[in-house]
C-alpha positions as CSV (number, residue, x, y, z in Angstrom):
1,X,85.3,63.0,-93.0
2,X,85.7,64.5,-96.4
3,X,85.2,68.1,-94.6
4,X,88.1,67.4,-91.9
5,X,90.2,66.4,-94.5
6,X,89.6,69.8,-96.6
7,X,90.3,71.6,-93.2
8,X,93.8,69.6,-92.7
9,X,94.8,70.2,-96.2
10,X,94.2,74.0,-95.6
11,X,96.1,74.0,-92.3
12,X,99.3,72.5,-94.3
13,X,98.7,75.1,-96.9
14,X,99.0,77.8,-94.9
15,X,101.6,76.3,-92.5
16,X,103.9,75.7,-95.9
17,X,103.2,79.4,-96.5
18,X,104.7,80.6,-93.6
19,X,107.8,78.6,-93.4
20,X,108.3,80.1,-97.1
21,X,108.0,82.9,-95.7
22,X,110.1,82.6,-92.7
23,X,112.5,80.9,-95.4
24,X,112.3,84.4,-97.5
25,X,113.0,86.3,-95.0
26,X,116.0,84.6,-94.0
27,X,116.9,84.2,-97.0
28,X,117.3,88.0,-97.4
29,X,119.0,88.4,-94.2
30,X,121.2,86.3,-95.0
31,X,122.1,88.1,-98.2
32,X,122.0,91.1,-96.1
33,X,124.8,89.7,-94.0
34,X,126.5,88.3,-97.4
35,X,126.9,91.9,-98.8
36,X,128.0,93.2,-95.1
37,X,131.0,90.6,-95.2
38,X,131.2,91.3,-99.5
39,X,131.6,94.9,-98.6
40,X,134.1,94.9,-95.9
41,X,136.4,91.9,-97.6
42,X,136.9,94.5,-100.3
43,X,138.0,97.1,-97.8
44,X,140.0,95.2,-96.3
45,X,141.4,94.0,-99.6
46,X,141.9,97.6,-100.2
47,X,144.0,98.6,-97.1
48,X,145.9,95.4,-97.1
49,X,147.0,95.4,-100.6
50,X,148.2,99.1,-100.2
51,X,149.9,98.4,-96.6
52,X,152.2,95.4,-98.6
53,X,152.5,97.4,-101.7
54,X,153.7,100.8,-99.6
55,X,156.0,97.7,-97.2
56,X,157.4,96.2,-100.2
57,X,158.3,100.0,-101.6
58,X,159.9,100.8,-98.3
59,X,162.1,98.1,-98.3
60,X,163.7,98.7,-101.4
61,X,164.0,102.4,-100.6
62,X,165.7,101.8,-97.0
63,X,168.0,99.4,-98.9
64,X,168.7,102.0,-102.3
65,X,169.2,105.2,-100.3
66,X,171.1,103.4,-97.2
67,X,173.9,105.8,-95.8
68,X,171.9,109.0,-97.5
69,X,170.2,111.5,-96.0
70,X,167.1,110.3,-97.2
71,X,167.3,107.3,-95.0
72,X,166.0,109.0,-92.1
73,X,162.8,109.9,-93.4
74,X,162.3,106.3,-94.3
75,X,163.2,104.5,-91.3
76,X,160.9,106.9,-90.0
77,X,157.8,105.8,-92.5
78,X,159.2,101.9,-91.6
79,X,158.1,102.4,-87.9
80,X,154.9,103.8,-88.9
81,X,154.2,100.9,-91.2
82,X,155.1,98.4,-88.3
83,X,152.5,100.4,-86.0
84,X,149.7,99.9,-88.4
85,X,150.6,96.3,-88.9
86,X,150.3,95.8,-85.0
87,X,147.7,97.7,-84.6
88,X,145.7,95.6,-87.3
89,X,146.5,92.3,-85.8
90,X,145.5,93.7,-83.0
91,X,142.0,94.8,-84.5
92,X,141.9,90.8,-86.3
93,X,142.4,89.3,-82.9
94,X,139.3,91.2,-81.1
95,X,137.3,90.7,-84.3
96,X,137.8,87.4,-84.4
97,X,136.4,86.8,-81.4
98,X,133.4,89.1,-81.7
99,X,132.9,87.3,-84.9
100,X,132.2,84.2,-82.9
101,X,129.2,85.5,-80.7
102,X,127.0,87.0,-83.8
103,X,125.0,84.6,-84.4
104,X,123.0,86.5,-87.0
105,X,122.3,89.4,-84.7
106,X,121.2,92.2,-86.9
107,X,122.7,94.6,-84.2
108,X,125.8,93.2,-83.2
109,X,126.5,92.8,-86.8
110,X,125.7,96.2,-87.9
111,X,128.1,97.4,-84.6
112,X,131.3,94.8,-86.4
113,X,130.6,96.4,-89.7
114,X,131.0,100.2,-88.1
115,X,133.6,99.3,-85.8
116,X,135.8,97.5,-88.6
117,X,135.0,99.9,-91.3
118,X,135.8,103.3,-89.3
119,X,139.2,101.3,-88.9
120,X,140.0,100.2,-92.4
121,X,139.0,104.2,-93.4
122,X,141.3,105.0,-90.9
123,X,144.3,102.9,-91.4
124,X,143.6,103.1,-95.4
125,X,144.0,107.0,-95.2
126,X,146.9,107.0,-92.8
127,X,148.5,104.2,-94.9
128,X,147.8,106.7,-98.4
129,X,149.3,109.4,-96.1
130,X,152.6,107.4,-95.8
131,X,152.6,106.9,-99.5
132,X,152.8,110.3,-100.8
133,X,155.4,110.9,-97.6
134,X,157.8,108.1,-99.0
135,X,157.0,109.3,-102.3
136,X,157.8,113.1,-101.3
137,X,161.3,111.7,-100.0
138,X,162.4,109.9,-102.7
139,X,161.2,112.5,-105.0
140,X,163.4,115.1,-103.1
141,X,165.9,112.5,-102.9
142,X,166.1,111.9,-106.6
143,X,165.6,115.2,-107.8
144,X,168.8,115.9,-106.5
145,X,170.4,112.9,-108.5
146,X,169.0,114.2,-112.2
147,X,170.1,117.6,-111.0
148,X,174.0,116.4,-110.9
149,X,173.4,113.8,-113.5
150,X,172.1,116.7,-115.9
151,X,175.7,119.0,-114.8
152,X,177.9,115.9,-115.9
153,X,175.6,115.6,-118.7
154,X,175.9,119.4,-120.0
155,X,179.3,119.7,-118.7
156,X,180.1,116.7,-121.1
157,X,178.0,118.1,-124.2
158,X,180.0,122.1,-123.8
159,X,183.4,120.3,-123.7
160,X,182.6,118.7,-126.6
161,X,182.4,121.4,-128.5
162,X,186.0,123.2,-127.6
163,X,187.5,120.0,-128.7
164,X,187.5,120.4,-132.4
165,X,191.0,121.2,-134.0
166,X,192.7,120.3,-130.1
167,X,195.6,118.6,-129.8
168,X,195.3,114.9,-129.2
169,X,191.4,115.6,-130.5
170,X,190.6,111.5,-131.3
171,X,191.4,110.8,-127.6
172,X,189.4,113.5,-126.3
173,X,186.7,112.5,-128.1
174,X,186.7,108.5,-127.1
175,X,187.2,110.0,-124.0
176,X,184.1,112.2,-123.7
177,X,182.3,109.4,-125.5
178,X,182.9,107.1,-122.4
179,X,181.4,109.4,-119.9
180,X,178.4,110.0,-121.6
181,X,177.8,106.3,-121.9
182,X,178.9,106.2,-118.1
183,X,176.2,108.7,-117.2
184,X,173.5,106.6,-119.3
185,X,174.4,103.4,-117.5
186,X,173.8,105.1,-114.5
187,X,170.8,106.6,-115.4
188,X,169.3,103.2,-116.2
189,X,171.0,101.6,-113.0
190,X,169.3,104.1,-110.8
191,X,165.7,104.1,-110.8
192,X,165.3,107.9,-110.7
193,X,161.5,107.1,-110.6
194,X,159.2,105.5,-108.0
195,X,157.9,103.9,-110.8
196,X,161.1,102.5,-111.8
197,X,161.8,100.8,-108.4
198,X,157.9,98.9,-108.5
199,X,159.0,97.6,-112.0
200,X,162.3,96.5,-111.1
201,X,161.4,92.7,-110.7
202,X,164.3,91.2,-112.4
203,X,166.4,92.4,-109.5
204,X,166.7,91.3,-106.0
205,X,166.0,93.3,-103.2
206,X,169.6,93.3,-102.1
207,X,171.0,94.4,-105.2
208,X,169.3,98.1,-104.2
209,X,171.7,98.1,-101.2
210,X,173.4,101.2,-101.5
211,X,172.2,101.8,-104.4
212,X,171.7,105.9,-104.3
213,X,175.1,106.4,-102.8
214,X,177.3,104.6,-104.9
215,X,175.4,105.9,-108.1
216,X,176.2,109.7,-106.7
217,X,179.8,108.6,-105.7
218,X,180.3,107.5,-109.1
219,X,178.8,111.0,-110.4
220,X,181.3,113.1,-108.4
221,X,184.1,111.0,-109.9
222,X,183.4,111.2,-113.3
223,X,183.1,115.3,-112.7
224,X,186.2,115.5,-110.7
225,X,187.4,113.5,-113.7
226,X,186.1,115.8,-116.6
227,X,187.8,119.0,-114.7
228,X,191.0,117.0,-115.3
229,X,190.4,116.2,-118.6
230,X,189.3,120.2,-119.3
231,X,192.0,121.9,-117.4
232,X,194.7,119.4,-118.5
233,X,193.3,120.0,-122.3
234,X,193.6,123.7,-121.7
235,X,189.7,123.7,-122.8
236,X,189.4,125.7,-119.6
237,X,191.4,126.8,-116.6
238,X,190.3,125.1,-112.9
239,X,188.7,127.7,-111.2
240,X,186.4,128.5,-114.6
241,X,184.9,124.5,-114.4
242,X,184.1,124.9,-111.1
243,X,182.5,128.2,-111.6
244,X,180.5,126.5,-114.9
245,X,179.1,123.4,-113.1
246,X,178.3,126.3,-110.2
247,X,176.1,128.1,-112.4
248,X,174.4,125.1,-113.6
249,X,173.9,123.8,-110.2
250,X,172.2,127.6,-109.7
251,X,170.4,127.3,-113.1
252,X,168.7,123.6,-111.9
253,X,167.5,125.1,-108.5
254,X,166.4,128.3,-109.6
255,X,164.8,126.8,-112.5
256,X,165.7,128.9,-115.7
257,X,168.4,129.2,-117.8
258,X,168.7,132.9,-118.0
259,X,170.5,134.7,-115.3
260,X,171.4,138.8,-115.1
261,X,174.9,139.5,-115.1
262,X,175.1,141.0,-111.6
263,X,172.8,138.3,-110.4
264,X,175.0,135.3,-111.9
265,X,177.9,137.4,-110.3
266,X,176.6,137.7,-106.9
267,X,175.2,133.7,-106.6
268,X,178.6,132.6,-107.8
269,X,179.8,134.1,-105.3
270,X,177.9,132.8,-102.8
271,X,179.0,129.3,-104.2
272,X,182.4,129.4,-104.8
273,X,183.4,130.7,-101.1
274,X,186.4,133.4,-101.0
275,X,186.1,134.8,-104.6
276,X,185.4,138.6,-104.7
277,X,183.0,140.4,-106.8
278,X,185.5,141.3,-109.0
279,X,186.9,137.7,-109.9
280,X,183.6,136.6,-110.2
281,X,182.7,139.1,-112.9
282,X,185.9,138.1,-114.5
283,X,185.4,134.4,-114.6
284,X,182.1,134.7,-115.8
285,X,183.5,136.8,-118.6
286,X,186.1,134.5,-119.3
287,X,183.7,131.4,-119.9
288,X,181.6,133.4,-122.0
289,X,185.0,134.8,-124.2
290,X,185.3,130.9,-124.7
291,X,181.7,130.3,-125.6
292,X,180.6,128.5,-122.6
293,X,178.4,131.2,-121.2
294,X,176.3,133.4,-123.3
295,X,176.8,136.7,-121.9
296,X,173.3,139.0,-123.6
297,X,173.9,143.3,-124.1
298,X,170.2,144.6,-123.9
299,X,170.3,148.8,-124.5
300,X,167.2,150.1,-123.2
């Protein structure tokens, strides 16, 4: 008896031992299959926080640069973010389903992990493609914006400095002083970086509605404004303001600030349609007689 019952006790020992082991072993596949779901949640966290974040952008851009030429590109961007949207519900609704016939199959799982990582790669780069592309456009958008912000801006500062001893010189200055606080207020209204447009979240996403326009409308006015004030303050006749806001429109997309003669000559030209060489030349000479050009001698 006492022998049988030594056998018995054996035969539970080693039974225990293999359900432990059995246990073990799934144990680790299921922490296998907890890391598999760990790994792709994050992914998907990845691509899904980028797609809202890159949605979210859009629709503040279609709103700020609606009736530019900007818009185009956008709307473009808009479609391709809807396509990726469809085509990940799409991708839920078929997973979903697979999902549902695992049942802890090492090899179906391993082909859902593949199948719904080479998508999230996928979507995740085309999705980081659409964000430098919407970036690229408001960039070229923008740059545009500081460019004619920057004329007022200099245009403002060089009038400033004829008005000294002028007649009426108090009003002129208040004057001047108004526009420069104009172009600040618009430089704050506008978010002239993407980075401005993210942090805007004291404003509603309708108050970006027309946004780029108006700001650029209210740009032109204030210049067409300031050649009033210069040519009725005989600072400077009509055709000489136009050529100075020319050549710093020419200085901002060439990039420098010093120009040859002939070369200044020939691009203002090219800007200010039916002037010959000749008046060119002489305009150019004019402004710098007045000390709104430096003109430079160099003797070889």
């Amino acid at each position: 008896m006492e022998g049988e019952e030594i056998i018995k006790l054996e035969d539970l020992k080693a039974y225990l031992s293999r359900e432990i082991e059995t246990l073990r072993v799934k144990k680790q596949k299921l922490e296998h299959f907890a890391s598999i779901v760990k790994e792709i949640d994050e992914k998907e966290g990845v691509f899904l926080k980028s797609l809202l974040k890159l949605e979210g952008l859009n629709e503040k851009m279609l709103l700020c640069f609606d009736g530019s030429e900007a818009y185009k590109g956008l709307q473009a961007i808009k479609q391709d973010i809807e396509k990726v949207k469809f085509e990940y519900r799409q991708k839920e609704s078929h997973l979903q389903g697979e999902v549902a016939k695992l049942a802890f199959n090492d090899e179906a799982l391993d082909r859902y992990r593949e199948d719904l990582r080479s998508f999230l790669y996928a979507k995740t780069k085309f999705v980081d493609d659409l964000t430098r592309r919407q970036r690229e456009v408001f960039d070229e958008a923008m740059s545009k914006a500081r460019d004619e912000l920057a004329i007022v801006h200099r245009l403002i500062d060089a009038l400033a400095k004829k008005i000294e001893g002028a007649s009426k010189e108090s009003e002129l200055k208040e004057f001047l002083t108004l526009s420069q606080k104009r172009i600040e207020e618009i430089k704050i209204e506008l978010p002239l970086r993407v980075e401005d447009l993210e942090k805007a979240y004291e404003r509603t996403v309708e108050s970006f509605k027309g946004l780029y326009e108006r700001a650029r409308s209210e740009v032109l006015s204030l210049k067409e404004e300031l050649r009033r004030f210069a040519v009725e303050s005989r600072l400077i006749e009509e055709d000489e303001v136009i050529a100075l806001e020319a050549i710093y429109e020419i200085t901002y997309e060439m990039k420098t600030k010093d120009l040859e003669f002939n070369v200044a000559s020939e691009l203002l030209k090219k800007k200010m349609l039916g002037v010959s060489d000749e008046e060119a030349q002489n305009i150019l000479l004019s402004l710098s007689k007045k000390g709104f050009l430096a003109l430079k001698l160099i003797v070889d």
